[in-house]
N, C-alpha and C positions, 0 to 999 in steps of 0.2 A: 584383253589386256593390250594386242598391238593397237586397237584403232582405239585405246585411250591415249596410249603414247606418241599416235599421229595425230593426234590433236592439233586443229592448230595452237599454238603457243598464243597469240592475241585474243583470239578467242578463247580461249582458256584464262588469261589472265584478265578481261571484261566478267569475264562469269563469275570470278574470283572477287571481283569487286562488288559487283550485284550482291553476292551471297554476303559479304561483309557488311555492307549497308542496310539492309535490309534484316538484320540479326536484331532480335531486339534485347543484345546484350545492352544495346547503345540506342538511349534514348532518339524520338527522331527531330529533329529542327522543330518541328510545330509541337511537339510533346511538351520540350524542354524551353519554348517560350511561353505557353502557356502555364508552366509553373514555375518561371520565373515571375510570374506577373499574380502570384499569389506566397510565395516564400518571404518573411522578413527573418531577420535577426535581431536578437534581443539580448540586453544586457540587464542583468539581475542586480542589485547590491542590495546584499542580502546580512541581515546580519540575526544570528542564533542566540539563547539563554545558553549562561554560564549551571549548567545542571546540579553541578555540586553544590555552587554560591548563588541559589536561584532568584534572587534581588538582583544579580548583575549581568551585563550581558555581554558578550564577544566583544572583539572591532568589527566592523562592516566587513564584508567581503564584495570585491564583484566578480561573476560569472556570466557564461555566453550561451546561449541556444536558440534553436529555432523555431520559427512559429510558422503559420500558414491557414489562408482564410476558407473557413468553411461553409460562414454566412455572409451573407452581407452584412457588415459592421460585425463580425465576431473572428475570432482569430482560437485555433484550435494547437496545443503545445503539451509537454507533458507536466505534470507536476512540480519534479523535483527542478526543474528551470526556472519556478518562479517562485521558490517557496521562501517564508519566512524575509520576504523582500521589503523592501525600506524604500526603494525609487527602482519604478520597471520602465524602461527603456525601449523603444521599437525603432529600429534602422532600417527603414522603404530602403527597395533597388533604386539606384542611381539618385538619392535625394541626401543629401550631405548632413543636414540637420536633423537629429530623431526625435520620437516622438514620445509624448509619457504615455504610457499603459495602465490601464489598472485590471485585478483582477476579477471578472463575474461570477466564476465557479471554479471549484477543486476539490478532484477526487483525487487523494493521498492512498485512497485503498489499490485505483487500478491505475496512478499515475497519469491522469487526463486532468488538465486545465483550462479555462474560456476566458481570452483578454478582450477587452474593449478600449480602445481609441478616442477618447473626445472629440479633439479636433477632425471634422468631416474632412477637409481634403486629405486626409491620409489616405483614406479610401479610392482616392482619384488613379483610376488606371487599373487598378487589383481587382482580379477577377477569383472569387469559389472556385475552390478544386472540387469536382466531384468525388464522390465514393463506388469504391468496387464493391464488390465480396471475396470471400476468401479465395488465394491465391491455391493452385495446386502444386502439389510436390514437385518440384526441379521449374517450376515453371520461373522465369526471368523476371526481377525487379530490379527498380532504381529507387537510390537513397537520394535525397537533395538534403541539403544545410551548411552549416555555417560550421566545420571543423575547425578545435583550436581555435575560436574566434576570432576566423579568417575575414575579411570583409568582400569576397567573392563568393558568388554560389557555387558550393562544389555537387558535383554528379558524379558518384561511383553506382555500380552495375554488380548482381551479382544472382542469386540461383535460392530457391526457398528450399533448405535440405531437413527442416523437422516442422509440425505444427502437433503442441503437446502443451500439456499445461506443467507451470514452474514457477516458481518464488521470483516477483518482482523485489527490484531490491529498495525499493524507494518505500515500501511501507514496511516494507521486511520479514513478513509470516503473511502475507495475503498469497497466494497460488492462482492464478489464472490461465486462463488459454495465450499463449503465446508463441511468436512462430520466428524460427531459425533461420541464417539469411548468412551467405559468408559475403554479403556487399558489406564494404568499408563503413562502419557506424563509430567515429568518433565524440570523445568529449567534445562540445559544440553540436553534433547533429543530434542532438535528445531534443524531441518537439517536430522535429520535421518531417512531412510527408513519403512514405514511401511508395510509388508510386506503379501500375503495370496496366499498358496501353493504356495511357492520361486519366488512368482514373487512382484515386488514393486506397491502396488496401494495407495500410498501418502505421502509425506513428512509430519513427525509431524510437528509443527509449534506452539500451542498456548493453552492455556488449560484456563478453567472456572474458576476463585477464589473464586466466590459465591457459586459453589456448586462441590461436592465432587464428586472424578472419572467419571471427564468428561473432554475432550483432545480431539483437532482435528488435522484434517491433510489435506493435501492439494492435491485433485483429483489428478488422471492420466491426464486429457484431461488439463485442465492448466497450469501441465509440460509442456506437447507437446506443448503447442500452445506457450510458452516461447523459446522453443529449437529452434520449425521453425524460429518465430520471428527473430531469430539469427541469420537466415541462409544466409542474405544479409552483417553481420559483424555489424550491429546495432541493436538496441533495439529499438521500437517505442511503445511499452507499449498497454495493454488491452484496446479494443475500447469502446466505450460507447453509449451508443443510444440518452441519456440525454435527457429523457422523465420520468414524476412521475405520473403513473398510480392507478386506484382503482379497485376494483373488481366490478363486476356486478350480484354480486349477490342475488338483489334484484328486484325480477318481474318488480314491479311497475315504479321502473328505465330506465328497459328493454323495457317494454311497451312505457313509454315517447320518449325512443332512436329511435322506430319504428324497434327495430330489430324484424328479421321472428322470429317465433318460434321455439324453437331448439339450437337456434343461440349461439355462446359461446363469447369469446372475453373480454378485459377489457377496460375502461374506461381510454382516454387519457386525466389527469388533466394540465399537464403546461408541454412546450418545453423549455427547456433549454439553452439562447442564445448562438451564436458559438456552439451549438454541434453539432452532424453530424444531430439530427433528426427538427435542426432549416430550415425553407423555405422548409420542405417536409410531415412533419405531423403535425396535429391540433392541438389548443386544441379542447374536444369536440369529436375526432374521437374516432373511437371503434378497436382496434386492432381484426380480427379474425383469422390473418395466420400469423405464421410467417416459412419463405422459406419453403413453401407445409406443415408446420405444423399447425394444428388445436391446437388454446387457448383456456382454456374451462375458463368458469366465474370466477376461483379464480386465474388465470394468469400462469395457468401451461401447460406444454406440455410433451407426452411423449417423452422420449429421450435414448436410450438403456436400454428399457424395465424398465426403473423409471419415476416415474412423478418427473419434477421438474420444477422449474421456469422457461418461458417462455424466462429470461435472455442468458440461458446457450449457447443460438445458436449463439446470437453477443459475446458471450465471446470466444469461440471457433476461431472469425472469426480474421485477421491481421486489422493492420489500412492500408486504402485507398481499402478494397475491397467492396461490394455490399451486401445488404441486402433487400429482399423482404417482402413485408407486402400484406395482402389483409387487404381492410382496410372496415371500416361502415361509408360513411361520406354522408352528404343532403340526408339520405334514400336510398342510393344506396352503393352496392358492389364497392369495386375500389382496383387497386393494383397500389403500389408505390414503388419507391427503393432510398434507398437512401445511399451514399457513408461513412462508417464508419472513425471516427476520435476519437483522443484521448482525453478525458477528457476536456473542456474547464477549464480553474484557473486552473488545475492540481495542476500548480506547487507552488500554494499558497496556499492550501487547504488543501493538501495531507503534511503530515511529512517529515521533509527535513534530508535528512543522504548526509553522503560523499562530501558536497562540503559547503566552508563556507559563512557567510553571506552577504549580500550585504550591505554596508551603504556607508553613503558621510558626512564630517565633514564642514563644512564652518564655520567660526567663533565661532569657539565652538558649535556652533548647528552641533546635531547629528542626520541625517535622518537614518531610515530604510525602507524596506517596509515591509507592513503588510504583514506577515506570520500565518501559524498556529503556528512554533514552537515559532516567539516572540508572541502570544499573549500568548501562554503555559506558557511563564517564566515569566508573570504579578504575582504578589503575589495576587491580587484580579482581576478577571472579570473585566473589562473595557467596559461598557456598548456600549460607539461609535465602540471602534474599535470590541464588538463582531458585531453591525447592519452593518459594513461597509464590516467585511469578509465575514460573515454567511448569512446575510437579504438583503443588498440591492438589488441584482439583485434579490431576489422571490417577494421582494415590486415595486421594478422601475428596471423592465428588462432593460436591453439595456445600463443603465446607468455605470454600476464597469470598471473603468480603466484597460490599460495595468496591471499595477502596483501601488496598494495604498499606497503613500509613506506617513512617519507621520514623523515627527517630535517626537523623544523619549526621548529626553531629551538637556540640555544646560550645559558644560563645563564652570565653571561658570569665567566669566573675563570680566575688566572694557568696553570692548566695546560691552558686552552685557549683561549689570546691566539691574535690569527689569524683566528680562526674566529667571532667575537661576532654579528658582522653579517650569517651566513650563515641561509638562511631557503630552506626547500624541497626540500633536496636528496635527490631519489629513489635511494633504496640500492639498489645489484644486488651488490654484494660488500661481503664481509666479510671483511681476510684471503686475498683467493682464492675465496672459498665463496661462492656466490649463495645469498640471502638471499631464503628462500621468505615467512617471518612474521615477525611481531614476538617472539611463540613462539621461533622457531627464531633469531634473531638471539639471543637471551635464552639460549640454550641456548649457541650458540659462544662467547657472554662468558666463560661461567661452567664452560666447560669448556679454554679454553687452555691449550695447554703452557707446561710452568714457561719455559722457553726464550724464550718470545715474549715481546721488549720492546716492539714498536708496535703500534699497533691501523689499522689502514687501513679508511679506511669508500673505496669508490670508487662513480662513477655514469658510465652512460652519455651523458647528458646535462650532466656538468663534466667537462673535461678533467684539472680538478686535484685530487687524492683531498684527504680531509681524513686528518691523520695528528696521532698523539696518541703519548705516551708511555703505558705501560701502568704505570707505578710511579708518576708524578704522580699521574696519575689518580685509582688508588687513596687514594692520600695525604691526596685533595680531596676525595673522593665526597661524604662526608658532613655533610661542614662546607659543602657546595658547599648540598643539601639544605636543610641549619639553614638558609642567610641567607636562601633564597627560599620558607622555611616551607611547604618539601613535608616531609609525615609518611611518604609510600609512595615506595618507589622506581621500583615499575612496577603495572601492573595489567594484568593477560593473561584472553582469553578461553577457556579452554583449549576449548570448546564450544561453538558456535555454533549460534544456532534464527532465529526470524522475528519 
């Protein structure tokens, strides 16, 4: 203690300064020019479907975020910065006039997007940020972007305190690996690089509003598995195992299962119809391997030198490759494999950007299908249509249609008085005919025999059908249309992607 106190004070206070500089809470000069010389800022106007009125659409909006180059001529940003955009925008460092962008690729499942620049000299001066790998716990990162759609690059600094998987919020039900960070990630810095010893290990993306400096970002290895993805000129989106497991970590359970002693593994509670892990694993069974990795009882694995969920190694993998399990099933070891696929309902479950809605108008009745984003735009919970997206299939597997079409509402006109006030009604029949799509409902309209005067829409959930004449109808279509200044009568998807 005394010959710390007879320090010199100058020397002491040189030393003091070394140690501050040389912290890599704080980016260093050459760090932080060369990622200037790869960050732009982008302006979105962006404009969304009116969900309830699905013929019409929002006002524009514009929004800010950041991008940054990962190829030569490719610029790497997050999804929901560029989605549903109308004019994309790019603002090079120090060049006053921007530039148009357009978009080459979007994943809306794990929030990754790829712009491209026409104009070659945009390219002039910007250099590729390289890629790390994953960051280790406490270890030091910096965020770079464009907060509040600031027109300076800002640099906050901060500490990696969780890497775990959790609900992105841009697709809204997808769960991935993602990793915890209390550096400053503002509205504005979603897309931009976060950075440790000049190399990029995550796109910011999304920050906590419950609790104060706390902001994630999006691993290295779900870049890469985005880019390969790509490499065929399509997207086929993060595969899914579509299994809801529990831990086992409790003896007594353990005991029950007949596992050895030692044994690790979690408990396989329900398979998930259509997914890849339906017709190849139980319920009941006990995961203990997955491809030569060992699960221990809280469903973790190690995976470059981190423990993390067990998930990480089907997230890594494409759709249509293979994935190995050893499994616990009748008291015996067993190994199984089974062919990775994307998400069963994806596309009705998950948040919809970039492409607009589907509906069918017949007689002033307007169908939709059930979505997440039309049940989002109900003013209140609708109790059917949440049991019809959400519960049916974990209540009566096997039973949820292509497509849940309802009936959302009645344009209201003399040939279908009655009915003005009705609002929701989930179609299973048409006629007699259960009604798989919006598609296929489209298709029974338009193919009835001459013979048929009524049209009967019925639902499990109303006891009383709705019923229309099939001559009025026709009579009104159009004129029904004119008053309420719809130009289309339907819009169908006849393909669906991600």
């Amino acid at each position: 203690m005394r010959r710390f106190e007879r320090f010199p004070m100058r020397l002491a206070l040189l030393l003091s300064l070394f140690i501050i500089a040389a912290s890599p809470l704080h980016a260093a000069p050459r760090e932080r020019q060369t990622v200037e010389q790869a960050v732009v800022r982008l302006t979105n106007y962006q404009q969304s479907p009116n969900w309830n009125a699905p013929w019409r659409m929002k006002p524009p909006q514009p929004s800010t975020g950041t991008g940054f180059l990962v190829e030569p001529g490719l610029i790497l940003t997050s999804a929901h910065v560029v989605s549903d955009s109308r004019m994309l925008l790019v603002h090079k460092p120090s060049v006053p006039e921007p530039f148009i962008a357009k978009v080459m690729a979007v994943a809306h499942d794990s929030d990754l997007a790829l712009l491209q620049v026409e104009d070659p000299s945009f390219y002039e001066g910007l250099t590729p940020l390289p890629f790390g790998g994953l960051p280790v716990l406490q270890s030091r990162v910096q965020a770079y972007g464009y907060p509040l759609g600031g027109e300076e690059l800002s640099h906050t600094a901060g500490v990696v305190s969780r890497i775990e998987f959790g609900t992105y919020v841009h697709p809204g039900v997808d769960s991935h690996l993602l990793i915890q960070t209390d550096t400053a990630i503002n509205p504005g810095n979603s897309g931009g690089p976060v950075v440790q010893e000049g190399k990029v290990v995550g796109v910011a993306f999304q920050s906590n509003l419950k609790l104060n400096d706390v902001g994630y970002f999006i691993p290295v290895p779900l870049i890469q598995r985005f880019l390969r993805d790509l490499e065929d000129g399509s997207y086929d989106g993060v595969p899914e195992i579509g299994i809801q497991t529990s831990t086992l970590l409790n003896r007594n359970e353990r005991a029950f299962l007949g596992l050895p002693e030692g044994a690790g593994g979690v408990h396989v509670d329900r398979i998930l119809s259509r997914s890849s892990a339906a017709g190849v694993l139980q319920a009941d069974d006990v995961l203990l391997e997955i491809e030569g990795l060992p699960i221990d009882l809280a469903g973790m694995v190690h995976h470059q030198a981190l423990l993390v969920d067990f998930y990480i190694v089907a997230e890594g993998r494409q759709v249509g490759e293979t994935l190995s399990f050893v499994i616990w099933r009748d008291h015996q070891r067993q190994t199984v494999a089974l062919t990775l696929k994307p998400p069963p309902f994806g596309h009705e479950v998950r948040n919809s950007y970039d492409r607009l809605p589907e509906y069918l108008i017949h007689g002033g009745l307007v169908f939709v299908a059930l979505t997440r984003n039309y049940l989002q735009a109900q003013e209140q919970l609708h109790p059917v249509l949440a049991y019809e997206h959400w519960y049916r299939e974990i209540e009566q597997p096997n039973t949820r249609r292509k497509q849940r079409v309802v009936l959302a509402r009645v344009l209201p006109a003399s040939s279908n008085s009655g009915y003005t006030e009705l609002r929701n009604f989930v179609l299973d029949q048409f006629n007699n005919t259960p009604v798989q799509s919006l598609a296929h409902l489209d298709s029974l309209l338009r193919s009835l025999p001459s013979e048929t005067e009524h049209l009967v829409f019925t639902s499990h959930w109303n006891p009383v059908p709705v019923i229309l004449n099939r001559h009025e109808i026709a009579s009104e279509h159009d004129a029904i249309l004119r008053t309420y200044g719809i130009t289309e009568t339907k819009r169908l998807h006849r393909k669906t992607g991600l």
